[in-house]
N, C-alpha and C positions, 0 to 999 in steps of 0.2 A: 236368482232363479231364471232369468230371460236369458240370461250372459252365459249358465246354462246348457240353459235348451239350445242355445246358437251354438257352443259349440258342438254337443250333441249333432244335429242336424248337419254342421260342416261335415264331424268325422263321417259321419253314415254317407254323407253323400260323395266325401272324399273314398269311402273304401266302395260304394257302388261305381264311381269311375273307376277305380283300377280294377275292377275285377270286369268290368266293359273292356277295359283295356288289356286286360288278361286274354277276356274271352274274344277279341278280336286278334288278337298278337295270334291265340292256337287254331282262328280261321286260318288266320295268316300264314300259318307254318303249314297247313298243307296244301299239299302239291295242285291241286286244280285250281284251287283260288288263288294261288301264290301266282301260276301260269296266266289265271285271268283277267287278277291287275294288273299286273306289268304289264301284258298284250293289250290291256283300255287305256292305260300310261302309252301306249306305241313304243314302249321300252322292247323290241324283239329282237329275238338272238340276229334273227333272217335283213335287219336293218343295221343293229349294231357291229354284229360279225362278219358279215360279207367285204369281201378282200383284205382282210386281218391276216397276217399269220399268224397261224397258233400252234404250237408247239407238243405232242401230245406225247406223254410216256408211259409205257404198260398199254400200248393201242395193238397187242397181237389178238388180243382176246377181251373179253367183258365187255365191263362200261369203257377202258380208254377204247375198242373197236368200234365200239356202236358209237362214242363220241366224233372218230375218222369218219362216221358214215355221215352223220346227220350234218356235222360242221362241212362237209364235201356239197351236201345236199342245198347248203345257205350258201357257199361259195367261196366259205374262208381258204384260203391256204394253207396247206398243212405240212408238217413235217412230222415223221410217226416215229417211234422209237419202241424197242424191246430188245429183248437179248436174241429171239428165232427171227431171222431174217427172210427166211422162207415165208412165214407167215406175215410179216410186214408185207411185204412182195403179195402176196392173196389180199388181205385188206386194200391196198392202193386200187390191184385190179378193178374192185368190187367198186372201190371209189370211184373210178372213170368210167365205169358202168353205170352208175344211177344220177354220175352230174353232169355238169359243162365243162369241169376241171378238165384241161389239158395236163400233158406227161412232167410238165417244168412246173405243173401248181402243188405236186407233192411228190416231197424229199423223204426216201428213205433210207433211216440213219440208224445201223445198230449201234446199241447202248447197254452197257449193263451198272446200273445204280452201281455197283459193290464197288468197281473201278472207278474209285477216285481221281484217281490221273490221267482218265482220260473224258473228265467230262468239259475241261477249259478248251480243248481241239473237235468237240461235240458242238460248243455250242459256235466257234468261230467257223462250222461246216453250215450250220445253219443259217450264221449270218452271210456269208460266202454267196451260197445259195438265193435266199431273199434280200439280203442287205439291211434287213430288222426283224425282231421279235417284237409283235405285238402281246403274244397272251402266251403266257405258258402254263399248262396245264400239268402239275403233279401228281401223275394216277398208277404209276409206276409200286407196288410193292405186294407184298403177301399177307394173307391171314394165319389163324392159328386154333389147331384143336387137340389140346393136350391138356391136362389137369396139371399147374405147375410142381407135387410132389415126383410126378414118375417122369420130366422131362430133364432134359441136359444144360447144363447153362449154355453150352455154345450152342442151341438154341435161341437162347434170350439176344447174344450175341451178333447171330446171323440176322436176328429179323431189326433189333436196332440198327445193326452197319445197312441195312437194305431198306426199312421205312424212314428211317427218321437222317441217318447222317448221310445218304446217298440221294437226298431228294433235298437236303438244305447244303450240300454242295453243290449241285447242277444249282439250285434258287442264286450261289452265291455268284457265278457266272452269269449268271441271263442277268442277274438285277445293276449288274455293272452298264453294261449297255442299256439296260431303260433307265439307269439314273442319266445316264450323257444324254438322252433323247428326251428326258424328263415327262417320262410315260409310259405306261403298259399296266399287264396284270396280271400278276399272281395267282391261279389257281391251283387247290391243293385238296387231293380229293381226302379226305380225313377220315371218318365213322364218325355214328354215334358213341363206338367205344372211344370214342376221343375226350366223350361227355359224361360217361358210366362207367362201371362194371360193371361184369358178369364173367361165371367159370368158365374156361376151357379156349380165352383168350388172355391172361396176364402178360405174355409180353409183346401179342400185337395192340391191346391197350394202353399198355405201357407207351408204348413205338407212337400210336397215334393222339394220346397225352400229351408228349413230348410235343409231336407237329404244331398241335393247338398252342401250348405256351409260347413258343418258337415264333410261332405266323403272329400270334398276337402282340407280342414284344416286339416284332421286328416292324410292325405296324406303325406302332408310337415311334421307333425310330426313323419313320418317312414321312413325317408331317413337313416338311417341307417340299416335298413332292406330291402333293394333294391329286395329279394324275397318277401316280403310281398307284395303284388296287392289291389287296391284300384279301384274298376271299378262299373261306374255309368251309369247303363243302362235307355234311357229315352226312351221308348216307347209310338206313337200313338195312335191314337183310334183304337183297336184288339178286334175281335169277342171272347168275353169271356163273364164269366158268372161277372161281376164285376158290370154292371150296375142294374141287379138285385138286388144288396146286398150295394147299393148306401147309405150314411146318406144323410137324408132331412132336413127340416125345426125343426124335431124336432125327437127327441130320438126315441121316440113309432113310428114314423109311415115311413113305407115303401112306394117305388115308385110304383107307379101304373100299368106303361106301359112299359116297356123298349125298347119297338120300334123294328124295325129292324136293325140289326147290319149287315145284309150278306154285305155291303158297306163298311165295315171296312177291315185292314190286318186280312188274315185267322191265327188263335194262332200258328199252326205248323210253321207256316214260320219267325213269330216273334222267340218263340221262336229258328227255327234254328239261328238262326242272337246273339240271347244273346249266345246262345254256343261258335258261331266262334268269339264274342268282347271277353268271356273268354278266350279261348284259346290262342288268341293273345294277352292278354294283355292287352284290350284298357283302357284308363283312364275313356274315357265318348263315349257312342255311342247313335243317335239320330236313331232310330228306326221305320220307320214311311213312310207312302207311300206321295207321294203328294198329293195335296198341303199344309197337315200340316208339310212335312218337310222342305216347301219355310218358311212355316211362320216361323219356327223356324232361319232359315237365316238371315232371316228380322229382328229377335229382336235381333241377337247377332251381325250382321254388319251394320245395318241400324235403330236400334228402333222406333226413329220420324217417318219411315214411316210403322213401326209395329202398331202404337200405334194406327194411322189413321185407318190401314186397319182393326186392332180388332175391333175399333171402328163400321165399316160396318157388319163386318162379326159375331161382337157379339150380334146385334141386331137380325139377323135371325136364330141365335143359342136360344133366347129366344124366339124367337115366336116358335120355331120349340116345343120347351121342353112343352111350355103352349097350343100348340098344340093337344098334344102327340104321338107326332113322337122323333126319336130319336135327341138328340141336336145336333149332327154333319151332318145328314141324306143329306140336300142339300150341301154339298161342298165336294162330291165324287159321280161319276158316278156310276151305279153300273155295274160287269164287268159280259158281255156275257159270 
């Protein structure tokens, strides 16, 4: 009876820790607290990253822009990339505008992911330039809003050659050079659809599935490089210019409406949050205000009851889209 009750009282108090541990891991995951221990750690972007270069792609617009701004702001060095050069050329400005950076602290470099053959003479511009890559940043790709019965395969096509195999060929260049240096870091901006489903993204899910396996696999393959960094940032729906520039149904034709986004994480604050996961290190960080960061919960502790609630919740994401409102627009408040 005692032998028992003991272990009674072990299990209870064994599942009262982890669900302590639960409920501090989903403090953990959101963004102000995540910001605010690292900052009491003195783990900050503004100590860690200053005189870094960092490498950044997809920086004409969104979060890679706001990322040129705020890493300019800390002191890093930067080299920007996109396929509009015009616009790289405006971000730099902007950057000399609000820092210390002088004109030789950032390199701008057109890139286009899909050109495979030309990212090995990309990255030897870059080290030309600085003589090392410290961080590289993968933020470079598109999203998607198309139901997959009425889209095109060479859809599914274009957004895998552009998320997933044009960002682990530029990785496979840079990691050459921080394997010889025996250091650096890999970031790679991912989604949460990298960790879920939901309609009217199957194959930039798909696309960012893949990055997750990929960055994770290729992880285990760098334990002998303990400085090399492997960090998989999965961000919510954030007020950027990304839905704009969505694939649809089919190649030619763009989305019509992009709705209102003021509902979304404001991009400054995403990205301070990808700063302080670099800085610290983190393997994978869920970026994301609620309730898209419960659901994310949901599918990695509970899925059975993920799958129901998409189920609910992905039906009013499609009426919302064929609407034309934005597809997340009802499942956040929007904030006074």
């Amino acid at each position: 009876m005692a032998w028992g009750c003991s272990l009674y009282l072990a299990l209870a108090g064994g599942a009262v820790l982890a669900l302590l541990v639960q409920v501090l891991r989903w403090l953990r995951a959101d963004g102000d607290l995540t910001l605010l221990w690292a900052e009491w750690r003195g783990k900050k972007p503004e100590n860690e990253l200053r005189g870094k270069v960092v490498w950044v792609t997809g920086a004409s617009s969104g979060i890679g822009e706001e990322l040129a701004y705020q890493l300019s702001k800390i002191g890093a060095l930067l080299a920007i990339s996109a396929r509009r050069e015009d616009e790289l050329e405006r971000v730099k400005k902007k950057c000399l505008q609000i820092s210390s950076l002088d004109e030789k602290d950032i390199l701008v470099l057109r890139l286009d992911l899909t050109d495979r053959s030309s990212h090995e003479a990309a990255t030897n511009s870059v080290l030309k330039h600085f003589g090392k890559i410290d961080v590289l940043v993968n933020n470079g790709g598109r999203s998607q809003r198309s139901l997959f019965v009425d889209t095109n395969l060479d859809v599914y096509s274009a957004i895998m050659e552009l998320n997933y195999l044009g960002t682990i060929s530029l990785t496979k260049h840079v990691l050459n050079h921080m394997i010889q240096r025996k250091k650096g870091r890999i970031v790679t901006v991912s989604s949460v659809m990298g960790i879920m489903g939901a309609p009217l993204a199957s194959g930039y899910g798909a696309s960012k599935h893949a990055l997750q396996g990929f960055f994770n696999c290729l992880r285990t393959e760098l334990t002998d490089y303990p400085n090399i960094s492997i960090i998989n940032i999965c961000p919510g729906p954030v007020q950027s210019k990304i839905i704009q520039n969505v694939f649809t149904e089919n190649l030619a034709k763009s989305i019509e409406n992009s709705g209102d986004q003021s509902h979304k994480m404001p991009t400054d604050r995403c990205v301070r949050l990808i700063l302080v996961s670099t800085a610290n290190d983190l393997k994978e960080a869920w970026i994301s205000d609620h309730p898209y960061l419960a659901v994310c919960y949901l599918w990695q502790y509970a899925p059975t009851w993920a799958w129901w609630l998409m189920n609910k919740m992905g039906k009013r994401r499609i009426q919302n889209f064929k609407s034309g409102v934005d597809a997340d627009a009802s499942y956040s408040r929007k904030k006074k």
